[in-house]
N, C-alpha and C positions, 0 to 999 in steps of 0.2 A: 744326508750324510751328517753323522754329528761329529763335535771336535775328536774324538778319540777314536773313530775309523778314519778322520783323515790325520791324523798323529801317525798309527799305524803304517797307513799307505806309504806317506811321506818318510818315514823311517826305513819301511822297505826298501822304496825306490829308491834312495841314494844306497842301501846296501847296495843292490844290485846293480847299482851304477860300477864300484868296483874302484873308486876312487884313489885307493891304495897302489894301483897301475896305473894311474893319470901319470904318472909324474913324468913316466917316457913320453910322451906327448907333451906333457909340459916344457919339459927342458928343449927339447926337440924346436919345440915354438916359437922359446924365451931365446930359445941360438939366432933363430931366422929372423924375428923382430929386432934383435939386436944388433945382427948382424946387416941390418935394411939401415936403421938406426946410422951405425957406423959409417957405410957407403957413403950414406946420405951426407954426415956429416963433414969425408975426406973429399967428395965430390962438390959441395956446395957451399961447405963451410957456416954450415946451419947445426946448430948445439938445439939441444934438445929441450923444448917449451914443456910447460907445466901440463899443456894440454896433452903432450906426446906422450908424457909420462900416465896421463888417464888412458891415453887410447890404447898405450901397450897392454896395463892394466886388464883393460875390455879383453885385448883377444887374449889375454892368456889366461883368465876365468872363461871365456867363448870355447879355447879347446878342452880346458879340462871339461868343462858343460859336453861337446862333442864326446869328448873318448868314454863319456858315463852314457850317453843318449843311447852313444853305439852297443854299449853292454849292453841296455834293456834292450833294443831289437835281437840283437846276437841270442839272447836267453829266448826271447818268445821266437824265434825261427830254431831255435836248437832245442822246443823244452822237450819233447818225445826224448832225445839223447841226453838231456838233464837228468829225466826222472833215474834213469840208470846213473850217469858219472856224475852226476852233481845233488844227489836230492834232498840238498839243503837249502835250495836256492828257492829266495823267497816266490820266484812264481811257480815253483814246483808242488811245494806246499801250503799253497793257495794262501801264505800272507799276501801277494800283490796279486793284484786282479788284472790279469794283461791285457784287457781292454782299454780301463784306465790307465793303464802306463805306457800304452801306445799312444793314448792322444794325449797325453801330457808330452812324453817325445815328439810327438808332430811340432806341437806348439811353439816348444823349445827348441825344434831343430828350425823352422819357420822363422820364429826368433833371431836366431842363428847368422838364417840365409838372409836377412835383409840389413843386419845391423854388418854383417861383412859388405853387401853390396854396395851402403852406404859408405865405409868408411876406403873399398875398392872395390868396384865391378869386378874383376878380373878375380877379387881372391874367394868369390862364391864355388870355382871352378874344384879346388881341390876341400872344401867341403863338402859336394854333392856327389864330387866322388869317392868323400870316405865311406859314406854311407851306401853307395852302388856296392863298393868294392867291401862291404859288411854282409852286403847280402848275399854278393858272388861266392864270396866266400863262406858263407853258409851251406848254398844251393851246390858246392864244387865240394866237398868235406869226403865223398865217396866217390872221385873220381883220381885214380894214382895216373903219376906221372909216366912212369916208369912200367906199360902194360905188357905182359909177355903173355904167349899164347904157350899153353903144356903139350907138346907135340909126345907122348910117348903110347 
């Protein structure tokens, strides 16, 4: 691969990451660490170290990294309904090659799960489920809630 196919790639992927919708996950995040933060603080009366301020830092590059990882699978499990409502989308039109951008997302979600486990076992639990609950929701897109049967 020379520099200017992986320039490409690399420009794709983060299109299709979607970046521009991180921010509800972001904020979403920056509430929840803050608000751990806070607890933390009225409960134990621990202010907040230099290190806390990197570690909040981590997760909340971690989730926008999440809520892009989860575009690229959403695009390569939806691209058959791309090519009709989206056919701009760079793996539609064969700018990203969704082999490579699927194991770049492993990597990165892998990434992901161990630097959460490190910093809490516990918080790998609603990462592995964003990404189940990315799929279900793919795999659920044609099933209504609401089924009536036409009796006439």
């Amino acid at each position: 691969m020379n520099f200017e196919k992986v320039k490409i790639f690399i420009f794709a992927y983060i299109k299709t990451m979607r970046l521009y919708y991180a921010f509800i996950t972001g904020i979403a995040g920056w509430l929840g660490v803050s608000f751990y933060y806070d607890v933390r603080s009225r409960t134990h009366g621990a202010a907040m170290s230099e290190s806390d301020y990197w570690r909040e830092g981590l997760i909340l590059v971690m989730l926008f990294a999440s809520w892009g990882i989860n575009q690229v699978v959403n695009d390569w499990l939806g691209l058959d309904e791309d090519r009709i409502n989206a056919p701009n989308r760079p793996m539609v039109t064969g700018e990203l090659n969704p082999k490579w951008a699927l194991r770049v997302s492993a990597v990165l979600m892998g990434i992901t799960i161990v630097i959460s486990y490190v910093l809490n076992p516990f918080s790998i639990v609603p990462v592995v489920a964003g990404l189940v609950l990315n799929v279900v929701y793919n795999h659920s897109k044609a099933w209504g809630l609401w089924e009536t049967s036409s009796s006439a």
